[in-house]
N, C-alpha and C positions, 0 to 999 in steps of 0.2 A: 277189492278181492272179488275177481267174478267166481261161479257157481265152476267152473272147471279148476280153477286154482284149490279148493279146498279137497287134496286127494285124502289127510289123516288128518282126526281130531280127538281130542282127550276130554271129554266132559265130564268132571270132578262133581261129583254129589249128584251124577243123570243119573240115580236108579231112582230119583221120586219124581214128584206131578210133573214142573215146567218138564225136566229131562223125558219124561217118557213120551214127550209131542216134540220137542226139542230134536232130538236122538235120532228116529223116521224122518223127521223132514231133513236133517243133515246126510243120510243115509240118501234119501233121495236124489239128492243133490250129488250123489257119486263120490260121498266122504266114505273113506272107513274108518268108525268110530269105537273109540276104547270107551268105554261107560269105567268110571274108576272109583271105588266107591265102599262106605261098610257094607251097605247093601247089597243083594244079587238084585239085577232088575227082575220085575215080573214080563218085562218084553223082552225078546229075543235081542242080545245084543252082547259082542265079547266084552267080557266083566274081569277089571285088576281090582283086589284087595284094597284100597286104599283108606287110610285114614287122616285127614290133613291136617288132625293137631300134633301129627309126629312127620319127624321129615321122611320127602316121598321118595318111597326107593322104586321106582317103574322104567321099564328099557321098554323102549320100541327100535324098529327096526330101521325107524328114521325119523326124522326132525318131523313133530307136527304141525303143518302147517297152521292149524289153529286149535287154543285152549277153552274150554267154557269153564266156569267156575262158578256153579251152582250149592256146592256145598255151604251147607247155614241150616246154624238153630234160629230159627224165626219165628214159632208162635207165643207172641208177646201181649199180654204177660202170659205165662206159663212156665218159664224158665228161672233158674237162681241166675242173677247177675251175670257170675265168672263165666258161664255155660256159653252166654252170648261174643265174650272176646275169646276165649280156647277155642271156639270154632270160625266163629265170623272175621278177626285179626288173625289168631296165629294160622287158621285156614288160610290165609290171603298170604301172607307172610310164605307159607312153605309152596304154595302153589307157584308164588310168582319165582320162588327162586326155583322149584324144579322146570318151570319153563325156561327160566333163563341158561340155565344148564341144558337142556333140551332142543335148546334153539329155535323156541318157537316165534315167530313176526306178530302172532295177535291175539290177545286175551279178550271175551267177551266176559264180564261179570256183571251178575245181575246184584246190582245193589236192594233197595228202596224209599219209597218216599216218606218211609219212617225218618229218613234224612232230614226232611223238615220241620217235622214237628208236627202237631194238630194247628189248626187255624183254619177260620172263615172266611179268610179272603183268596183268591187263588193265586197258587205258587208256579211260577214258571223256575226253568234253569237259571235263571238271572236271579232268585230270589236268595238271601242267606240261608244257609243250611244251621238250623237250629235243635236238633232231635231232644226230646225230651224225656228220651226212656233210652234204657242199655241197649237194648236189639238197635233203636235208630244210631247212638252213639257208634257203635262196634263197626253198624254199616260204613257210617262215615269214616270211622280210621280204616277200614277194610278200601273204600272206593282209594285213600290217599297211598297205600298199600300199594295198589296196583299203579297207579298214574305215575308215582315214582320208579313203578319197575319199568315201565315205557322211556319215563325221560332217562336214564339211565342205559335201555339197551336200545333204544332208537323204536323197538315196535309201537304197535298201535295197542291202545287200551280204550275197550267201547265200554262203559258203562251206563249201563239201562237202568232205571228206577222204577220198578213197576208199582202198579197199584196194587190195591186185592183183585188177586186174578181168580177166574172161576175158567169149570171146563172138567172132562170126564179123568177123574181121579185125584179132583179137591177135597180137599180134608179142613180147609178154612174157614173163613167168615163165613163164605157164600153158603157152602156145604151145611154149615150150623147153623147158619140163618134160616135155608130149606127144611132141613131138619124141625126147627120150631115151627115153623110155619106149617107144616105138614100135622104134628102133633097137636096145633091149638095155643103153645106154650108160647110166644113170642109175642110182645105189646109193644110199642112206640115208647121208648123215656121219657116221657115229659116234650118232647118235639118228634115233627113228622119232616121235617125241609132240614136234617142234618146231610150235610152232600158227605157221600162217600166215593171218592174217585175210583174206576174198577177198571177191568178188560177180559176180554176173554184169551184163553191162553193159547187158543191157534194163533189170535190176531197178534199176540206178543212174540208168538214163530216169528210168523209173517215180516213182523217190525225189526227182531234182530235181521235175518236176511237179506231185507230193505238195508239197515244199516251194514253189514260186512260187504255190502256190493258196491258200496261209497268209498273207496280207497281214501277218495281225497278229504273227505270229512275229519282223518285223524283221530287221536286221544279226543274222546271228550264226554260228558255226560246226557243224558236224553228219559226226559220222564216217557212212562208207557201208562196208557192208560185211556179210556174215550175219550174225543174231546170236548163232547158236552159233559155239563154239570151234572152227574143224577144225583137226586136225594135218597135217604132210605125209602120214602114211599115210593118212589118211582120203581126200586127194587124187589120191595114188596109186593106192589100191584103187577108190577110183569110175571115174576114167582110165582102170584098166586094165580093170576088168570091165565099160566102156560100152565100148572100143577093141578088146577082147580081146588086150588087150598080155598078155606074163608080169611077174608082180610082179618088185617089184625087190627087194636082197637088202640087207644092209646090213653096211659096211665099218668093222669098229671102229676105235676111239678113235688106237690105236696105231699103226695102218694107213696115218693119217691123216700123220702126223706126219714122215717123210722127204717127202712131196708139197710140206705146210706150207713146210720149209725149205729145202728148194730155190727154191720161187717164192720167198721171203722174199730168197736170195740174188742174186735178179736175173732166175732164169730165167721168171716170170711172175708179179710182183705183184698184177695182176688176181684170178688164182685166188686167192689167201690173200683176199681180198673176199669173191669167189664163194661159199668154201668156209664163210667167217666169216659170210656171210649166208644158206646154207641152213642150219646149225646155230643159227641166234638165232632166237626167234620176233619174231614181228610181232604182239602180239596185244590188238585193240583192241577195243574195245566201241561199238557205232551206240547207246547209253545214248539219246543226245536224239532221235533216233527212233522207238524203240522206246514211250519215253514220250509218244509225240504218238498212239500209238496206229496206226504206220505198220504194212502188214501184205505183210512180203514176196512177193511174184509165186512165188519158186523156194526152194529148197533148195539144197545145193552138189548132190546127186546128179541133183536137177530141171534146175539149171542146168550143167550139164557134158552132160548128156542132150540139152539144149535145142541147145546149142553145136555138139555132134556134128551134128543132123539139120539143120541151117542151111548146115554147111559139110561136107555128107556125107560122115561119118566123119574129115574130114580134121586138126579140132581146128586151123582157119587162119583 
């Protein structure tokens, strides 16, 4: 699909983070884009009601040439269970049948590499997809969602896996992590070299782009995210020397461990999550991009730098 083929596009769930960089660079590219959504965007962009655990009743004026399908409850944990398949399945499930109805040739969804699970070794595409929480679950039956509406109507279904994406109107990890770090609040778990795989989210633009202008590549899946390994200090030491935070210090093993069993006993389940999830890496490998010969925009310290001067200093 080159940059003149995409004249109309519907991006389901663009009135948050990815959609609001997503949305302008589509718009660039001489789309005219329906943002569709519970939300109004806070950017400039025409805006349909939608909500896609009900089926979508939306007319355009003519077949979209492409869907995005950004809509998801994703901060995990945070959510009850059910929250994550009524949005992340039956989302996917109503989406791909009002494209199919619609007549659209090609869905972009962004899954994640919640799809694999936590692990220390690095996961490429070729790895099994193991998720070991609801949000990763959901994503997975969400990604088969879609690739059966492809083999079924003949289009193309790109599915992206990104990592924790940071960039100006993150509200996640990154954001929270700035957030501590800024305040003093924020210590290492018991380790300093847990990899957390990330990206910045122009560079995840950039990436889809790259991928809808490969015709020939077809239905297929693609992790997003650097290609090098960073650890949490690597994240922390670029955050704090572009923020001029003080480092953070790190709280051993044993430290840990009356925190652990208290929340365990009731007083905040959450945290033992929290805690179980800064200690695990996330550490996957963008292997099938890399191989197409994709050539990243940033670095983490390019994109954390970038991040900062967008939302002056504020890492929002």
């Amino acid at each position: 699909m080159t940059p003149g083929e995409i004249h109309t596009a519907v991006v389901f769930g663009g009135a948050g983070f990815i959609g609001s960089h997503l949305v302008p660079a589509l718009e660039g590219r001489g789309a005219a884009v329906t943002v569709a959504d519970i939300r109004e965007p806070a950017f400039r962009a025409p805006h349909a009601y939608v909500d896609v655990r009900h089926p979508i009743d939306l007319e355009l004026d003519r077949a979209p040439d492409l869907v995005v399908n950004l809509a998801a409850v994703h901060r995990s944990p945070g959510h009850q269970s059910h929250e994550y398949y009524e949005t992340n399945v039956r989302g996917a499930i109503e989406v791909t049948e009002w494209s199919r109805r619609a007549g659209a040739p090609t869905i972009v969804f962004t899954s994640s590499i919640a799809v694999y699970g936590p692990g220390e070794n690095a996961r490429t595409e070729a790895s099994p997809c193991a998720p070991d929480t609801p949000y990763g679950h959901a994503k997975l039956l969400a990604e088969r969602v879609h690739t059966a509406w492809a083999g079924s109507t003949g289009g193309r279904a790109v599915v992206v896996r990104p990592a924790s994406i940071f960039g100006r109107g993150s509200t996640g990890n990154f954001a929270r992590l700035a957030a501590a770090l800024r305040s003093g609040r924020f210590v290492y778990p018991g380790r300093t070299d847990t990899v957390k795989s990330c990206g910045y989210v122009r560079d995840l633009v950039d990436a889809v782009c790259f991928l809808l202008d490969r015709d020939e590549l077809g239905t297929g899946a693609w992790n997003f995210g650097y290609p090098d390994a960073y650890t949490v200090q690597d994240v922390c030491e670029a955050l704090c020397a572009i923020g001029g935070f003080a480092r953070p210090r790190r709280v051993p093993e044993r430290a840990l461990a009356p925190i652990v069993l208290a929340a365990r006993k009731g007083w905040g389940p959450e945290l033992v999550q929290q805690v179980h999830k800064a200690r695990t890496s996330t550490n996957v490998a963008p292997a099938a991009l890399r191989g197409l010969g994709y050539r990243w925009p940033t670095d983490l310290v390019g994109g954390l730098d970038a991040w900062a001067k967008e939302s002056d200093g504020a890492f929002t």
